[in-house]
C-alpha angles and dihedrals in degrees: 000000000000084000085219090300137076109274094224090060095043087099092085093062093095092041093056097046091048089054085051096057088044087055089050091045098047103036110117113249112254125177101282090027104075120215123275093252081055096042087051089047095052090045094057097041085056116105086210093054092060095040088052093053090041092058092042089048083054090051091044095058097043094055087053096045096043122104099118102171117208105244137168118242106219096192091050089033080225130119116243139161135263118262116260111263090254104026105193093053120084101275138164135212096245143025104216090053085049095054098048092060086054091057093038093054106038100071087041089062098039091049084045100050095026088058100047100047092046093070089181101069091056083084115019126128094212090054097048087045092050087045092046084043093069114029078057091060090044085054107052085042087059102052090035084057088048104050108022090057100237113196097205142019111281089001094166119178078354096292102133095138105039080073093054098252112142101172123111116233124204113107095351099059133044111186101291099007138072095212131052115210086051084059089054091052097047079051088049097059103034081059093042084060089040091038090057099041090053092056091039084058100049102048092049117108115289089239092051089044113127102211086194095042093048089048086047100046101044080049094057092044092049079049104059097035083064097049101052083048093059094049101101082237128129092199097054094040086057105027094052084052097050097051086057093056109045082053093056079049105057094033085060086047098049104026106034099078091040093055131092116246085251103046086043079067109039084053085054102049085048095049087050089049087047094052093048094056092051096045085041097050100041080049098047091051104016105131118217082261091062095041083044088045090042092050087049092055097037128031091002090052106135096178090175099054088037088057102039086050085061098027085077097057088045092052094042086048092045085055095049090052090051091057088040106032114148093039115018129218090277140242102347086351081140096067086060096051112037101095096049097069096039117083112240100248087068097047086104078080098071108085139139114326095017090119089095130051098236086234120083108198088051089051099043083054096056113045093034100034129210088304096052084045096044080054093052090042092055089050100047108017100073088050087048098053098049085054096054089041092071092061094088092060119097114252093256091053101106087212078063126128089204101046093079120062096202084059099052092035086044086049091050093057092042088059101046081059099052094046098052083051083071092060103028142002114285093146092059093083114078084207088059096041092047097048092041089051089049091044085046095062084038086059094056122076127294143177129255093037119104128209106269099207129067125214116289115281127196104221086198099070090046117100116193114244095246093053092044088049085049091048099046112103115259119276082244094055096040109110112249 
């Protein structure tokens, strides 16, 4: 997988999340930024902290104790593999997939840690701008890729090769990434944060409104649910669709009975006009791949045969776990494996694509064990329950997950994620998992952000102030 960068340049994954450790350690200290001897304090205070070195400990481990030779068992007449060099510690089968987990892990957990101990940029301009910034560039690298036919990744001015990129595109490469369902959820994610700035903006007061904040942001949103439509992607055709959805739901629960009858209709006319502009323009640029991949998704979906086609690889991976439960086989230790625990009869399953399980949480089991996955556990699970803490707060509590409107459209997309986790590999890709951990600390609660919505009001009981002056009694019949 091209993990949402060139192979060949993964290897400054570990550099540039060593630079960003130096720039936490070495930031002054400012009155909402503590001192280093604090920040060090609160990191090692931090359960995650301790999860993240832990996994890296177990990868660790497993790179140094990896070497499985394939070999061919004469008493079973079936091929195997070699034992690990020290077979009771934590191993893999090879090095170099160990060490790409290694490089795949390590920026997800600095952008992760860094970001929640550095409570200003939680909330810093500068840091949403640089973020928008560049899932804009991706973006337009993406649909560039995709219309102008582009032969190669990054093949500008057709110089694919002049960069050194040797690998084809079509089906297999949307601008950045090498696959592209993993594309579609990096798009996902990036409209689901637009999404939710642009509404955050709008329902502002009208005093505190941005004119040029509340254009930028419905652009970019515009922007990036193109651009998971044109992925070639079903997820991305329905997911984007989905997140949009489950917002326009949310938005009629909460802020129906809190609008007046004329605002109720100036939102639907605008959602209507909205609706129209994204039909009409899939429509006006979609390709024969994206109404192929629409039909496929839509009126073609076959979900039974969809989920038998993956039931098998969850079911192959639960078994391996079961032979291998505290360690794993390591990083891509499945591939490897697979055949062994399918009868052969059933080997026409293995294709293409078959090297992962097509559901994270089970491959992630079963090549990093209960301990890889406790590990895991201590890094993403408290952020996770204090998000889902703030549910049970009313929408005009500011400590309210659905007050914002960047929290509950950040938790939509959050949840399409993790739920195409359960039917394919977005955490595959370190850019994914990176941006959906970061997304994952912006949907919790921070400072600085009220509550948009007020506490329900019946118009009906309302009477305007002109109407209630008409209908007092009259200064002479009003009793003394």
């Amino acid at each position: 997988m091209n993990a949402g960068t060139f192979p060949a340049w993964q290897g400054t994954f570990i550099p540039l999340s060593l630079w960003a450790w130096l720039c936490f350690w070495i930031a002054p200290a400012t009155e909402r930024f503590p001192s280093r001897r604090e920040r060090l304090r609160a990191l090692l205070r931090s359960p995650a902290f301790w999860g993240a070195a832990g996994f890296m400990i177990l990868l660790g481990i497993q790179a140094w104790n990896s070497g499985r030779m394939r070999i061919f068992d004469f008493d079973t007449g079936r091929w195997g593999y070699s034992a690990p060099p020290h077979p009771r510690l934590p191993w893999a089968f090879t090095q170099g997939d160990a060490l790409e987990m290694i490089r795949w892990f390590i920026p997800v957990f600095s952008v992760f840690l860094i970001f929640r101990h550095a409570k200003p940029l939680s909330d810093s301009p500068v840091f949403t701008r640089f973020l928008l910034i560049n899932c804009t560039l991706n973006a337009i690298l993406a649909l560039v890729h995709q219309f102008a036919g582009w032969e190669k990744m990054y093949d500008f001015w057709g110089m694919g090769e002049f960069w050194g990129i040797s690998r084809n595109s079509g089906r297999d490469t949307f601008g950045s990434f090498g696959y592209p369902n993993h594309g579609a959820t990096f798009f996902i994610l990036v409209f689901s944060f637009a999404l939710g700035l642009f509404l955050r903006e709008l329902l502002r007061d009208r005093s505190e409104r941005r004119l040029p904040a509340l254009l930028t942001f419905a652009v970019l949103a515009l922007l990036f649910f193109f651009t998971a439509q044109f992925s070639a992607s079903r997820a991305g055709i329905l997911g984007v669709w989905l997140v949009l959805i489950l917002n326009l739901g949310i938005l009629a629960a909460i802020g129906w009975p809190r609008a007046h009858p004329v605002q109720r209709f100036y939102a639907l006319f605008g959602i209507l006009l909205t609706l129209g502009v994204l039909i009409a323009g899939f429509r006006m640029f979609a390709q024969p791949v994206h109404l192929r991949e629409f039909a496929s998704a839509t009126s073609n979906l076959d979900a039974g045969r969809e989920i038998s086609a993956r039931l098998f690889q969850v079911e192959s991976a639960w078994a391996i776990w079961k032979d291998h439960p505290w360690f794993g086989t390591g990083g891509w230790g499945y591939k490897y494996l697979v055949g062994n625990y399918l009868a052969p009869e059933h080997w026409g399953l293995l294709r293409r694509g078959t090297a992962n399980v097509h559901n994270d949480f089970f491959q992630f089991l079963c090549e990093f064990g209960l301990v890889g996955m406790s590990f895991l556990g201590l890094v993403f699970l408290p952020a996770a329950r204090n998000l889902l803490r703030d549910f049970r707060f009313p929408p005009h509590d500011d400590r309210s997950f659905w007050g914002d409107p960047v929290r509950f459209s950040l938790g939509c997309g959050l949840l399409l994620m993790i739920a195409h986790s359960m039917i394919d590999l977005p955490f595959r890709s370190p850019a994914v998992f990176a941006h959906g951990a970061l997304f994952l600390l912006l949907a919790g609660r921070t400072a600085g952000h009220r509550a948009v919505w007020t506490e329900k009001i019946n118009w009906e009981k309302l009477t305007p102030p002109l109407i209630r002056h008409e209908k007092s009694p009259a200064k002479g019949n009003r009793k003394s």
